[in-house]
N, C-alpha and C positions, 0 to 999 in steps of 0.2 A: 752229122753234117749240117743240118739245119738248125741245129743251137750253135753251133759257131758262127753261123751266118746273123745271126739273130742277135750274136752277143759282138761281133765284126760290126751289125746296124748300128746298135746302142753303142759303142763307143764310135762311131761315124757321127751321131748325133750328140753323142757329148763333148767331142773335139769343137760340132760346129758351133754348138751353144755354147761355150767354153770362150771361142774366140769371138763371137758376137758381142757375149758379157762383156771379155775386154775392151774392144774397141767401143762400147758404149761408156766405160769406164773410162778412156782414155782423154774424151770430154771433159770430165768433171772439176779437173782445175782448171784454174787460167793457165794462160800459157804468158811466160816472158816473149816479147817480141823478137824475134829470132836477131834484127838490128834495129835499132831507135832511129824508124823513119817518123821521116814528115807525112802526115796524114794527104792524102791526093787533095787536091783544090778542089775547090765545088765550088758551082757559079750557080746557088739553086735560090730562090725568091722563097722566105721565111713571111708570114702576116707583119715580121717587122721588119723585114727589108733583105737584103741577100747574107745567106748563111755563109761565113767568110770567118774559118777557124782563128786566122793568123790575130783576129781581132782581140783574139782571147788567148793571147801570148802570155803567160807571167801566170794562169791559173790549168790548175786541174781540171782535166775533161773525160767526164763520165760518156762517150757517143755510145748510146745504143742502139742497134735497129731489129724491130720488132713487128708483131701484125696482130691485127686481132683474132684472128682464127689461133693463135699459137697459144698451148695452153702453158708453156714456161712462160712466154712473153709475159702473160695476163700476173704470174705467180712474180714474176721481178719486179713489178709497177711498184710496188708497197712499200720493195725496199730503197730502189730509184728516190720513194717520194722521202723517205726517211734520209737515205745518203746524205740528199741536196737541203735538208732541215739541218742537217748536224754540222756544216761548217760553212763558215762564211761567205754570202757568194763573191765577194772579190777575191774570194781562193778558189772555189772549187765550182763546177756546177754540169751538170745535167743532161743531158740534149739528146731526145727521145726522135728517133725518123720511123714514120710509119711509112710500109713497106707494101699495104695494103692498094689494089689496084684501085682505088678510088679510096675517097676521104669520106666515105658515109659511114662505113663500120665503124672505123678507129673514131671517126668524133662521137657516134652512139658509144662504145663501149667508153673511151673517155668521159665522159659526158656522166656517165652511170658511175664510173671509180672516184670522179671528180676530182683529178690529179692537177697538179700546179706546176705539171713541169713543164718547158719549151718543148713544141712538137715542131719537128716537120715534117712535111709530104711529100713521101716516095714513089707518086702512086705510080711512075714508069721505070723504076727502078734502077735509073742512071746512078744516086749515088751509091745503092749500095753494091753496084756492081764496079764501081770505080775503087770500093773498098775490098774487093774481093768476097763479098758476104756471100756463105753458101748456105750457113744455119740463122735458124731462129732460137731463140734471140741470140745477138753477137756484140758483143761489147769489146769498144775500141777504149783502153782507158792512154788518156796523152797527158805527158810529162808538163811540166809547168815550159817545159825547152820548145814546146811544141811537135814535139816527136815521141810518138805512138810507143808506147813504153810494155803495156800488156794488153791480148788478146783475150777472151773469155768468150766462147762458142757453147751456148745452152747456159741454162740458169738450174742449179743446185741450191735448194735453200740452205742445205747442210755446210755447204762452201761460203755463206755472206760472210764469215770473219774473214776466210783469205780474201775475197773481195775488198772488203773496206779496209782490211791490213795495207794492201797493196793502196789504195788513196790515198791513206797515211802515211807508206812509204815516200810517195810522189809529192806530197805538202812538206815532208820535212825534209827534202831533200834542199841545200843550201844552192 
């Protein structure tokens, strides 16, 4: 009676590790946007004036929102920085929102990677909660249409081809 109980446990614990696996697998791609919305408006103040998407109508938009405590976050900077090197910025480009409750981390840890991408500061977390963001990091990639085209919740280094496939997708689209 007690090795069936015993062998009843270990398959109770492998059912649950089983399904934890999965659902942390279930992350690992982007996702297409369930419909190609318009990204919500934000009325937030950037060091170069109000961050205001519709500006950047006609190009590619990388939105990611990240923190420095997040150890994916810190692993996707590198590719962020490389994405926004590899195509033109009148097509494509970047846009990093720190999420961090104050701007002292993210500018030290910035500061230390010495990144060139545009940041903003999240630190009360209006936008990213206007985007729905539950994970770190969460990337909004938006169509040249201006509508939100794919989702990407956590950073996989093993997924940066689907990542950048999907930019390339979004640039050659006519």
């Amino acid at each position: 009676m007690k090795l069936m109980t015993q062998g009843a446990r270990r398959r109770g614990t492998l059912t649950v590790a089983t399904l934890a696996l999965l659902g942390m697998m279930s992350g690992t791609s982007p996702s297409r946007a369930t419909s190609a919305s318009p990204p919500p408006s934000i009325g937030v103040m950037t060091p170069t004036g109000p961050l205001d998407l519709t500006r950047f109508k006609g190009k590619v938009i990388y939105l990611d929102f990240w923190a420095s405590w997040c150890a994916p976050c810190k692993l996707e900077f590198p590719f962020m920085d490389k994405l926004a090197a590899s195509y033109p910025p009148g097509k494509f480009m970047v846009i990093a929102v720190d999420v961090d409750h104050g701007r002292e981390k993210g500018v030290a840890w910035l500061t230390k990677i010495a990144s060139r991408l545009p940041i903003v500061y999240d630190s009360d977390g209006a936008i990213a909660k206007s985007y729905g963001v539950s994970e770190m990091p969460t990337t909004f990639l938006i169509g040249r249409d201006g509508r939100i085209r794919y989702i990407q919740k956590g950073f996989f280094p093993e997924q940066e081809a689907a990542y950048q496939a999907h930019v390339e997708a979004l640039l050659n689209e006519k």
